[in-house]
C-alpha positions as CSV (number, residue, x, y, z in Angstrom):
1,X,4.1,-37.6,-39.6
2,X,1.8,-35.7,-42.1
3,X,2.8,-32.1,-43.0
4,X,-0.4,-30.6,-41.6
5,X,0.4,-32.0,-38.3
6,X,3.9,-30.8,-38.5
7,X,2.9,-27.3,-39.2
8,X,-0.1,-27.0,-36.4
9,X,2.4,-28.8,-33.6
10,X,5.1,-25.7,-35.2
11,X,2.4,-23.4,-34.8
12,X,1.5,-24.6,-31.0
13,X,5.2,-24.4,-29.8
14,X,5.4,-20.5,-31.3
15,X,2.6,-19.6,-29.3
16,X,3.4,-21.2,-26.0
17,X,7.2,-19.6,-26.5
18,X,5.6,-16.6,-27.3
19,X,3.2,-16.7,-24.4
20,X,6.2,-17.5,-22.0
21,X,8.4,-14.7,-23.3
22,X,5.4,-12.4,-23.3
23,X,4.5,-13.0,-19.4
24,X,8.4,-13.3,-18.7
25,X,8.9,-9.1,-20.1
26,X,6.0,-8.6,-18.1
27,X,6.9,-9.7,-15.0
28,X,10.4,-8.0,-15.4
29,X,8.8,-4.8,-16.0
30,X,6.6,-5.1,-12.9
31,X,9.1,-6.4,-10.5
32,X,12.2,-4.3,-12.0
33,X,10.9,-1.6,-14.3
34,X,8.1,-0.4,-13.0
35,X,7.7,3.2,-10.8
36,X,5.3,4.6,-8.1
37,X,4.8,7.9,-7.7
38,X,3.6,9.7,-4.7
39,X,2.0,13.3,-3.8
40,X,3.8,15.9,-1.9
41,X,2.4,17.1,0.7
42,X,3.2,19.8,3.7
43,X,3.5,18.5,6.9
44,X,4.3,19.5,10.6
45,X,6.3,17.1,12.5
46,X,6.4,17.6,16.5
47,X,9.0,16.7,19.3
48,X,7.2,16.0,22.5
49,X,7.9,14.4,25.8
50,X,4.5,12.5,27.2
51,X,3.8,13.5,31.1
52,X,1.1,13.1,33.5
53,X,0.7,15.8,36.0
54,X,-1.7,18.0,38.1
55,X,-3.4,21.4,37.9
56,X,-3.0,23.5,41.0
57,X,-4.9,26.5,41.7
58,X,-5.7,28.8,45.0
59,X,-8.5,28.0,45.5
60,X,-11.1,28.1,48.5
61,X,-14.3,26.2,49.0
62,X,-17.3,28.2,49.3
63,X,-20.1,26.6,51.9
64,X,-23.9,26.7,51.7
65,X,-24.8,24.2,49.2
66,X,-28.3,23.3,49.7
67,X,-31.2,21.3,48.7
68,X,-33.8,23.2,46.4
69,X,-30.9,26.3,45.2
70,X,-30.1,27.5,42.0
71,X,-26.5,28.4,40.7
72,X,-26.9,31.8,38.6
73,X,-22.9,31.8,37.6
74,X,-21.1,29.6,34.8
75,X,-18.2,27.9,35.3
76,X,-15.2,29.6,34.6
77,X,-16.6,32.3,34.9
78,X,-15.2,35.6,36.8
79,X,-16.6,37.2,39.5
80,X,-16.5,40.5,42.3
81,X,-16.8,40.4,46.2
82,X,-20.8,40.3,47.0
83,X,-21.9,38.8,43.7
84,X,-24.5,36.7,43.9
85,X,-23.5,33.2,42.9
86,X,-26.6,31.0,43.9
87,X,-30.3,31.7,44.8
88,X,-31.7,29.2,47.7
89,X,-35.7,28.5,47.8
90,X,-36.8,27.9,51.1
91,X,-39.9,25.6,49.7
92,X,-40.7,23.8,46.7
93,X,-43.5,25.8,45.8
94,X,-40.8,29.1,45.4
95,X,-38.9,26.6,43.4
96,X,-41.7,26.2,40.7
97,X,-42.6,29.5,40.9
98,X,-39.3,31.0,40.1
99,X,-39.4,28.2,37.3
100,X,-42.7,29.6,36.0
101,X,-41.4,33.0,36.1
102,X,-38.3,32.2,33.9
103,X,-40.8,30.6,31.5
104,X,-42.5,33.7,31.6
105,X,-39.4,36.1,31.1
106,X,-38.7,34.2,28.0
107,X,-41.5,34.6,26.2
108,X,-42.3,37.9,27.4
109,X,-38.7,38.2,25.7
110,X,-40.0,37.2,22.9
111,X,-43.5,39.4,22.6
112,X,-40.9,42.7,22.9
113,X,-39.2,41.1,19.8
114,X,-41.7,40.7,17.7
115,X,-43.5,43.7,18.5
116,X,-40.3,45.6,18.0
117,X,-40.0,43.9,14.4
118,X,-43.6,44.5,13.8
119,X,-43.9,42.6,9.9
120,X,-44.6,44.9,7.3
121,X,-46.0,44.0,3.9
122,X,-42.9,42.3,3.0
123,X,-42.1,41.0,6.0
124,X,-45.6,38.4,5.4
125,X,-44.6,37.3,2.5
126,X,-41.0,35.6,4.1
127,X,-42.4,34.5,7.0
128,X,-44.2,31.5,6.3
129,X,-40.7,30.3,4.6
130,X,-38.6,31.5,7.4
131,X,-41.1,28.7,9.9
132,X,-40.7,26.1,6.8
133,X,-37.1,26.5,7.1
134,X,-37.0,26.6,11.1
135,X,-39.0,23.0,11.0
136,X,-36.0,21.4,8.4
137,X,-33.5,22.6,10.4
138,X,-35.3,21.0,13.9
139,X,-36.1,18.0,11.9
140,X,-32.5,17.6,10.8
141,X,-31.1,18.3,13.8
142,X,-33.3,15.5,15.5
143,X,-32.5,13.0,13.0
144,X,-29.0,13.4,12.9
145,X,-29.2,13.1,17.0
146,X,-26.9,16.3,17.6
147,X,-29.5,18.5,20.0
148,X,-26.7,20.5,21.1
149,X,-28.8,23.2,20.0
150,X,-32.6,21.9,20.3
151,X,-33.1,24.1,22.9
152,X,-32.2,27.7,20.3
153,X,-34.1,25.9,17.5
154,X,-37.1,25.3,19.3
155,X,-37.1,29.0,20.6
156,X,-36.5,30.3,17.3
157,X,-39.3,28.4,15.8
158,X,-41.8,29.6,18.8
159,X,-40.8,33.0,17.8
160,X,-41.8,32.5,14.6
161,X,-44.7,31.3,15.4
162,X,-46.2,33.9,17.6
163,X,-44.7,36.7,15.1
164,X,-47.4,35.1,12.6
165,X,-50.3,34.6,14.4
166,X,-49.5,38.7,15.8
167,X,-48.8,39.6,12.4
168,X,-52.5,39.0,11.5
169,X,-53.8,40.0,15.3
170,X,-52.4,43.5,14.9
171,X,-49.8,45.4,17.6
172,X,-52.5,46.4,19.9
173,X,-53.7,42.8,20.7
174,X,-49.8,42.2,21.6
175,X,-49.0,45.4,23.4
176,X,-52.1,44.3,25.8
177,X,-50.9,41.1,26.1
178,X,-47.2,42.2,27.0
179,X,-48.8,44.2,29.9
180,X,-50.3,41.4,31.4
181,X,-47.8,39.4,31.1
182,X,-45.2,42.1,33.0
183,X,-47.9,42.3,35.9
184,X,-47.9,38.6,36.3
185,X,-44.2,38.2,36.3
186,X,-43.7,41.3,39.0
187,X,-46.3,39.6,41.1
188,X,-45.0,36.2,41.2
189,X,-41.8,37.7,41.4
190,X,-43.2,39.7,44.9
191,X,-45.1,36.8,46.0
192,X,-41.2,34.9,46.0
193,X,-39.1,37.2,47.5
194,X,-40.1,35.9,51.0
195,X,-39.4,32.8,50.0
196,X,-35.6,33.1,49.0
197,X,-32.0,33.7,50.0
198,X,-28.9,34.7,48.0
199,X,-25.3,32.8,48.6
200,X,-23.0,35.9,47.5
201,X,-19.2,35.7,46.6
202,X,-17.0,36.5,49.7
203,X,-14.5,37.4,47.5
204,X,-13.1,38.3,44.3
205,X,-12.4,35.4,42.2
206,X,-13.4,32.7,39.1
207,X,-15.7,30.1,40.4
208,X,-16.2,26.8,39.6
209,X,-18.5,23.7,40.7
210,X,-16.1,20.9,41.0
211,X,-14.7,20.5,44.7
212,X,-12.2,17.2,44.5
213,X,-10.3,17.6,47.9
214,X,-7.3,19.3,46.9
215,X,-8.2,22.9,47.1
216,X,-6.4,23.3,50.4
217,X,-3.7,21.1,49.2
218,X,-2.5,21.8,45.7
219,X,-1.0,25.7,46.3
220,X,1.0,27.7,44.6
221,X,3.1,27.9,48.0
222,X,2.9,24.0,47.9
223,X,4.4,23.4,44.3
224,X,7.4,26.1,44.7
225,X,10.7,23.9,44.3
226,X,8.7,20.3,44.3
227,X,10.3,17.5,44.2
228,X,8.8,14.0,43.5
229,X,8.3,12.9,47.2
230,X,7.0,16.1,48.0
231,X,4.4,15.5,45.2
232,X,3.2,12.3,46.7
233,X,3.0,13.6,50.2
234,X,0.6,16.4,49.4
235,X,-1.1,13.9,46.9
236,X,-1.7,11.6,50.0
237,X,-3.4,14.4,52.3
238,X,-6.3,14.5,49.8
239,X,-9.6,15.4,51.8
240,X,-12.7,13.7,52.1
241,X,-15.7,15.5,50.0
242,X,-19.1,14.9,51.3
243,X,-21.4,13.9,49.0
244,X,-24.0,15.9,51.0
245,X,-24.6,19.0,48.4
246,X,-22.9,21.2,51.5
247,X,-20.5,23.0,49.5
248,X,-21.6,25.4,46.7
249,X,-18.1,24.8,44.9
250,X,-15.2,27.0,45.0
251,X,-13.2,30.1,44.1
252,X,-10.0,30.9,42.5
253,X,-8.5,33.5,43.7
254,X,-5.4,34.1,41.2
255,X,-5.3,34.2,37.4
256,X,-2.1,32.1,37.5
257,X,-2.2,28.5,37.5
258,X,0.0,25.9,37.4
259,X,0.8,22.1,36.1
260,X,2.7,19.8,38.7
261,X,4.4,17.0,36.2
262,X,6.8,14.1,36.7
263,X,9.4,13.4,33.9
264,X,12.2,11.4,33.5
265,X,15.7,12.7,34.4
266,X,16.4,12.4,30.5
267,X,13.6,14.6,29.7
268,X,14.0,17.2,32.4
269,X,17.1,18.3,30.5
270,X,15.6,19.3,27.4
271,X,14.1,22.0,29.7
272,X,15.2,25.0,31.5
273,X,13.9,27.5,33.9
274,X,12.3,30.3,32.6
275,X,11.8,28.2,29.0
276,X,7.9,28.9,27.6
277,X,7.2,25.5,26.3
278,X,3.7,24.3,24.7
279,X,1.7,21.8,26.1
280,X,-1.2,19.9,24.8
281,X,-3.0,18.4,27.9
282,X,-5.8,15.5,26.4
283,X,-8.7,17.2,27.8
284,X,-8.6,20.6,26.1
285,X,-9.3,21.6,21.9
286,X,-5.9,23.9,22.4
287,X,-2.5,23.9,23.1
288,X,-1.0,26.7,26.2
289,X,2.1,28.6,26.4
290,X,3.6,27.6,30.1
291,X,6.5,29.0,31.6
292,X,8.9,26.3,33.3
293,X,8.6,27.6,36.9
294,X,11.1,25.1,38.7
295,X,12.7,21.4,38.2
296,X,13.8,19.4,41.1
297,X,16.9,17.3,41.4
298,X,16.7,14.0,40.4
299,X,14.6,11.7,42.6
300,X,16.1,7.8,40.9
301,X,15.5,8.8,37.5
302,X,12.3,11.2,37.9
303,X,12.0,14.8,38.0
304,X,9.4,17.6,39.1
305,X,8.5,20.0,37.0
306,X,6.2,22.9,37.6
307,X,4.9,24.8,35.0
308,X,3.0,28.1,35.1
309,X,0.1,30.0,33.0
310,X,-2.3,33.2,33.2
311,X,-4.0,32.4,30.4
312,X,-7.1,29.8,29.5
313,X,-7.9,29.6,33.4
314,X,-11.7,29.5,32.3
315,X,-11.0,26.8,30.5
316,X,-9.0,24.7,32.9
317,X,-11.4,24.7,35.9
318,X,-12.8,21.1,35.7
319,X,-9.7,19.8,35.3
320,X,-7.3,18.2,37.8
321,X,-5.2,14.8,37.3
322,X,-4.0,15.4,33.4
323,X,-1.7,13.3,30.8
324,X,0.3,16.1,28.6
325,X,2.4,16.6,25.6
326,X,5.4,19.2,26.2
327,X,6.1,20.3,22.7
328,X,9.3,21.1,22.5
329,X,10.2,22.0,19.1
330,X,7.9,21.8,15.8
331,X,9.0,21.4,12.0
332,X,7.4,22.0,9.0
333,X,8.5,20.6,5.8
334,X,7.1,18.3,2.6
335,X,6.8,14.9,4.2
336,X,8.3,11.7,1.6
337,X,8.9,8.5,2.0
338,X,12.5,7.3,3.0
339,X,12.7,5.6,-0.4
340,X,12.1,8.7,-2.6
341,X,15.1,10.0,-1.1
342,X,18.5,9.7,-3.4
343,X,22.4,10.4,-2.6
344,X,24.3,11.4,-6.0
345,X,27.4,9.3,-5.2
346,X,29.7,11.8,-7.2
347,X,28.5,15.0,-5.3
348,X,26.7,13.8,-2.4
349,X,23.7,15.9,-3.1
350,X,20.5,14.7,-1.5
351,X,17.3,15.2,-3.5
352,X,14.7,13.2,-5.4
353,X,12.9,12.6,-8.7
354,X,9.6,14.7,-9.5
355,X,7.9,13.2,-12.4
356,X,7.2,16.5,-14.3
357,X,5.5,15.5,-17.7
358,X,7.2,12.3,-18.6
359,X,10.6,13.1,-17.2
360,X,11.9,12.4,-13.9
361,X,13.8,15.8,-12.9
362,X,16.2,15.8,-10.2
363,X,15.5,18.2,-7.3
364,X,17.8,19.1,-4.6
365,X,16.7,18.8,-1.3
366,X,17.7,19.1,2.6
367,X,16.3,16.5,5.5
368,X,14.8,18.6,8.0
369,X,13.3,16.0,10.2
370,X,13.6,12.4,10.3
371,X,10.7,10.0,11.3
372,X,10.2,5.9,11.4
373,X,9.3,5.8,7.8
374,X,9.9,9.5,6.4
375,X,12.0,12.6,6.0
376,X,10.5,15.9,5.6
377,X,12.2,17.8,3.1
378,X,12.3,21.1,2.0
379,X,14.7,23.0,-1.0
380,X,18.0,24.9,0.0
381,X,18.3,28.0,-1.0
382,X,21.2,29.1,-2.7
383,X,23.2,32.4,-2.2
384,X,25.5,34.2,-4.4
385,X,29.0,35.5,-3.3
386,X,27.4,38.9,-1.2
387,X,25.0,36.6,0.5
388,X,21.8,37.2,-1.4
389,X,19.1,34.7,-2.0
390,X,19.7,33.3,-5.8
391,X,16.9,34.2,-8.3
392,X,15.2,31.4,-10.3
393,X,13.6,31.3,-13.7
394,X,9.8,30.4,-14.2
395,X,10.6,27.1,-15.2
396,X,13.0,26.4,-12.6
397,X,9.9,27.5,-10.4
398,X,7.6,25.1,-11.9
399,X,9.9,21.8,-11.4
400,X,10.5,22.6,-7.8
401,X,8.9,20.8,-5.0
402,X,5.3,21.9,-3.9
403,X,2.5,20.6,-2.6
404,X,0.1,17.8,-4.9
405,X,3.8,17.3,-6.7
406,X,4.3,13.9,-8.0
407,X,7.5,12.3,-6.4
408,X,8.9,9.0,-7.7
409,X,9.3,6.2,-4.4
410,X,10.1,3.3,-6.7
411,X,11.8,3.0,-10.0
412,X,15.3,1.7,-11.0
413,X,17.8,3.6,-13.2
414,X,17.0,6.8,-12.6
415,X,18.5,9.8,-13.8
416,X,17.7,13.4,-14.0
417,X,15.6,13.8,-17.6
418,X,14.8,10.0,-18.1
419,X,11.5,9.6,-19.5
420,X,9.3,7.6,-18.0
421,X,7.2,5.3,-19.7
């Protein structure tokens, strides 16, 4: 064999060893060596028991729904004996005419506006931007398809535009105009009267629409002490509801409400009479405060509960047949993963590792709350002989746990002070 050949085949072997011992330090560093960090962050953590239940309400149907009416109260909304809840037009014509005249109202409403911001010299010179801005907004609006509030946009902009072309007209032409137009409106208004009947509140009360069958069923007298059976009994004498447009809806006659639930005997003994627990019920934005009115004995292994509120009534009206969450107890803390926690086998001190520069520190820490894949975590505090909180430095401050911290989940060897690379 030349020499040549000797020292290029010499020259081949270095660089394949090399090449293997290069990719074999590599893949020790990534499978044994390497770390992952993680951000800390503050989290609340809730126990709840899952129910399905039903709202019950004294309530009372009110009759004398008809054809061509007009309900002038909002849902939820309260009301006093001999309020007038609806408005009944005898004929279609006093149906259009009492449309006409709200028409009318509204932009009489507007005229009085304008003439009572009557634009001055520096009023012209913002209004033409103020429209310009009004048609954006509409225009966004329209394209994004959210015209929850067309109908406010649309008004503004109309007021806008008659505050121009008066702006040039002068007051006069609009004070006329206003005159007119509370002639014409008092006229049709006369012409109407004849024409229409008023449905007025027999008693006090909140009203609402929705008339499912259960208004003489679902009491307050009917859930006192309810047991399971007793649930489906009074579940089963449901009435019919005609579709016929005969009822006008219903009142409630008492602020206090209350939530008919079925739990599992398990459950039922993480409550207690007279508890306030929070429950979170899948159709409403909040969560309520309800007291635990009553819990049945055991019917197999279900339970009654009946819960009780005076608060949110407005906002419950519409609802009947509900799935809840009874939060039972909440806990706040700085959520990890389960690896990121360490035991110190020589003190048995929980904690983990914040990366803090290049050094992994070792912070103390107590599990407040265990989930699937997590612990949240919070510092003890430590107390001195008379029982008072122990003071820390600034630095001691700044490698403690806190929210967008850097907390090491994977790494091997680790010790409080090693520098990671």
């Amino acid at each position: 064999m030349k020499p040549g050949t000797r020292i290029v085949k010499i020259v081949m072997w270095a660089f394949f060893l090399g090449a293997i011992a290069y990719f074999c330090v590599y893949t020790y560093h990534v499978l044994f060596s390497s770390y992952e960090t993680a951000s800390l962050y503050s989290y609340t953590a809730e126990d709840t028991v899952d129910t399905t239940g039903y709202m019950v309400r004294d309530e009372s149907v009110l009759d004398g729904g008809a054809e061509l009416q007009e309900v002038v109260v909002a849902e939820g909304e309260t009301v006093a004996t001999g309020d007038t809840l609806a408005v009944v037009y005898s004929t279609q014509e006093a149906l259009d005419r009492h449309t006409e005249i709200k028409e009318l109202e509204a932009r009489l409403e507007s005229f009085q506006y304008i003439l009572s911001h009557s634009a001055g010299g520096s009023d012209n010179s913002t209004l033409n931007s103020e429209i310009i801005d009004s048609i954006v907004d509409l225009r966004a609006m329209t394209a994004s398809g959210n015209l929850t509030e067309l109908e406010d946009l649309s008004s503004e902009l109309k007021t806008l535009m008659f505050r121009r072309d008066y702006t040039y007209n002068g007051s006069s032409a609009l004070t006329e105009e206003i005159t007119e137009l509370v002639d014409y409106v008092e006229s049709l208004a006369a012409e109407n009267q004849s024409y229409t009947t008023t449905i007025s509140a027999p008693a006090s009360g909140t009203f609402s629409s929705m008339v499912d069958g259960y208004e003489s069923v679902l009491t307050s007298a009917s859930v006192k002490d309810l047991t399971p059976a007793q649930l489906d009994d009074l579940l089963d004498q449901r009435e019919e509801v005609a579709d016929d447009g005969s009822s006008l809806g219903k009142l409630i006659s008492a602020p206090t409400w209350y939530y008919a639930a079925e739990l599992t005997e398990e459950d039922s003994e993480r409550l207690k009479i007279g508890d306030t627990v929070t429950l979170r019920f899948n159709s409403l934005d909040r969560t309520i405060d309800m007291e635990v009115e009553s819990l049945s004995k055991a019917d197999g292994d279900v339970v009654c509960a009946v819960f009780s509120s005076d608060k949110y009534l407005s906002e419950t009206t519409l609802l009947r047949d509900q799935t809840a969450d009874i939060i039972l107890d909440t806990v706040t803390g700085y959520r990890v993963d389960k690896s990121a926690v360490h035991v110190e086998n020589e003190s048995g001190d929980i904690g983990v590792y914040r990366l803090y520069g290049t050094q992994a520190v070792w912070v103390s820490a107590e599990i407040l709350w265990e989930g699937e894949d997590y612990y949240l975590i919070d510092e003890p505090t430590e107390y001195d002989e008379e029982g008072e909180a122990v003071s820390t430095t600034q630095l001691e401050d700044a490698k403690s746990l806190r929210d967008g911290a850097e907390i090491i989940v994977k790494g091997r060897d680790l010790y409080d002070g090693k520098v990671i690379e």
